[in-house]
C-alpha positions as CSV (number, residue, x, y, z in Angstrom):
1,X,0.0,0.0,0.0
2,X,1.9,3.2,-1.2
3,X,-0.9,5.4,1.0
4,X,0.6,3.7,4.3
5,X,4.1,4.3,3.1
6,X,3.0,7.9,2.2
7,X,1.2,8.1,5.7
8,X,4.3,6.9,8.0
9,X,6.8,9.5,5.7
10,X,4.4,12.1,6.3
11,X,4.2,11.2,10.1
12,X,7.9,10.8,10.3
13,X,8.6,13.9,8.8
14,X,5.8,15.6,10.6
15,X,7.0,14.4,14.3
16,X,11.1,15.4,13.1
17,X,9.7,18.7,12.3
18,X,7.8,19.2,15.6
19,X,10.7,17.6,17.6
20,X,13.4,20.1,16.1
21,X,11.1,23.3,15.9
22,X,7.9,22.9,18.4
23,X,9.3,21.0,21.4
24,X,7.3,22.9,23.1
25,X,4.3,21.6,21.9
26,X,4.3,18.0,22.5
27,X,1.4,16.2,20.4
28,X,0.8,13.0,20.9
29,X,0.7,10.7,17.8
């Protein structure tokens, strides 16, 4: 399934982003 590969990049790149830029905010995925 490339939507589930698409899905875990997207989430991957989504929690890097937060991790390196919005510590602050902390969401839970």
């Amino acid at each position: 399934m490339p939507e589930a590969f698409f899905i875990i990049r997207f989430k991957l790149s989504d929690f890097m982003y937060l991790s390196e830029h919005d510590k602050k905010l902390n969401v839970p995925v």
